[in-house]
PATORPA-874453 format. One record per residue (C-alpha): residue number from 1; x, y, z. Coordinates in nm, 4 decimals, m for minus. Example, Ala and Ser with C-alpha at 12.3 -4.5 7.8 and 13.67 -1.06 7.14 Angstrom:
! PATORPA-874453
REC  1  1.2300  m0.4500  0.7800
REC  2  1.3670  m0.1060  0.7140
This chain:
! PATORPA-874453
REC  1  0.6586  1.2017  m2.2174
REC  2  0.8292  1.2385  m1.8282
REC  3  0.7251  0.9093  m1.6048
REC  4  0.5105  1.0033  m1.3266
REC  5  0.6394  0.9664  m0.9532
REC  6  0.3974  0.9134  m0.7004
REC  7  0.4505  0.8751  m0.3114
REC  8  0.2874  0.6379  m0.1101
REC  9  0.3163  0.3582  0.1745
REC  10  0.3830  0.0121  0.1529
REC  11  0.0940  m0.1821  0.2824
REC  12  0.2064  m0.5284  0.1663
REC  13  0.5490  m0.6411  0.1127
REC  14  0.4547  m1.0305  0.1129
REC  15  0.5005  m1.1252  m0.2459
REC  16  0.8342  m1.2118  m0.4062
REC  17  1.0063  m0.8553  m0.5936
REC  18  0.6810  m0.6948  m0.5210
REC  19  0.5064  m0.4070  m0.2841
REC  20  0.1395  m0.2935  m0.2860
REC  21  0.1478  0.0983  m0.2341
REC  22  m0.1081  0.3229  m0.1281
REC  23  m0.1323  0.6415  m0.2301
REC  24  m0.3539  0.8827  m0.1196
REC  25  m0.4733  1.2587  m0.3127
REC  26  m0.7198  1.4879  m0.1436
REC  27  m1.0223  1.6410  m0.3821
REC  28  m1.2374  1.8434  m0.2859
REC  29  m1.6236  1.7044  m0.3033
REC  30  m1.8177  1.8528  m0.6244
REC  31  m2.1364  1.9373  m0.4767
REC  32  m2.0189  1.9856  m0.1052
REC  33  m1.7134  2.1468  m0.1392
REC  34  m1.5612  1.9098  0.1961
REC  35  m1.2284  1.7865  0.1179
REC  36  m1.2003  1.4202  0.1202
REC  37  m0.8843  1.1605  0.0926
REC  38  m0.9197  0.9071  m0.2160
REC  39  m0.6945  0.6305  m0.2339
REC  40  m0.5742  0.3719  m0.5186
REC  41  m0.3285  0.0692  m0.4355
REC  42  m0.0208  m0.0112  m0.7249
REC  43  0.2016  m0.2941  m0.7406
REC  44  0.5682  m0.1555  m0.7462
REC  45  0.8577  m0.3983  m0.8846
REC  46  1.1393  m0.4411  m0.5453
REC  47  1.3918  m0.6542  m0.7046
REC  48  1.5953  m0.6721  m0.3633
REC  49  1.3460  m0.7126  m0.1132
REC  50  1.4611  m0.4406  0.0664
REC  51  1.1361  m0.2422  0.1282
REC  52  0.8792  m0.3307  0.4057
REC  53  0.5561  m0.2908  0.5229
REC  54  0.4689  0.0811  0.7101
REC  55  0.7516  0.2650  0.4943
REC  56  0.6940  0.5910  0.3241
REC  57  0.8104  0.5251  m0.0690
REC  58  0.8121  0.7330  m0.4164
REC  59  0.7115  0.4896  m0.7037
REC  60  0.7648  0.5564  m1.0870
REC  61  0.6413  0.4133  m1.3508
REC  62  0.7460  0.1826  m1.5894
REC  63  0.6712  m0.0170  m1.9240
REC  64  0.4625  m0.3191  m1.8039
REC  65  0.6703  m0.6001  m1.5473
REC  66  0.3724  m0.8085  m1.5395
REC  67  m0.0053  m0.8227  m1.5297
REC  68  m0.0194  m0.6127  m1.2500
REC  69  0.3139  m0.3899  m1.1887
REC  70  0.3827  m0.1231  m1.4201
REC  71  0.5778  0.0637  m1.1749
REC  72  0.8947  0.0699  m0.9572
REC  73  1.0308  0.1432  m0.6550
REC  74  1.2874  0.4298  m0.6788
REC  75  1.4320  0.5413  m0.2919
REC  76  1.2340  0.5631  0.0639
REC  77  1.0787  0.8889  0.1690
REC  78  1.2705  0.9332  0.5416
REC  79  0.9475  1.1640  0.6632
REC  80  1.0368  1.1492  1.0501
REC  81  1.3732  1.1305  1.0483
REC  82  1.5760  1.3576  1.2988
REC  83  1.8341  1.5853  1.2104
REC  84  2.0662  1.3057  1.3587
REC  85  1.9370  1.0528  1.1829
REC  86  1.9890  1.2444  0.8680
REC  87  2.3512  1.2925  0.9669
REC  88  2.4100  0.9630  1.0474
REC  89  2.2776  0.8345  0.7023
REC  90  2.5056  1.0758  0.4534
């Protein structure tokens, strides 16, 4: 079975090796038909401490770390970045 990859932002990077990511799906209401953001939070394994707080991540999961993270950081999403910034990182 594939791993699922999710993308979401980091809205705590306080613990030790560990993010809390928020990741956000739109459904549309079953009676009203209004489309409405849901949310769920997942604690993602950073074994460098090299993600912060505000960042746009993708997240794949994993077999369990701990009681809590059974999923892992894999690369930052760059969603605002300029073409120079783009040219700057390759």
């Amino acid at each position: 079975m594939p791993k699922r990859v999710l993308t979401g932002m980091i809205v705590s990077d306080k613990t030790d090796k560990t993010v809390v990511v928020k990741v956000e799906r739109k459904v549309k209401h079953p009676l009203y038909g209004k489309i409405i953001r849901r949310s769920k939070k997942y604690h993602a394994h950073d074994e460098g401490n090299e993600y912060r707080e505000g960042e746009t991540v993708r997240i794949e999961e994993t077999a369990p770390i701990s009681k809590l993270k059974t999923w892992k950081v894999i690369e930052r999403v760059n969603t605002h970045a300029t073409p120079a910034e783009v040219a700057a990182e390759a």
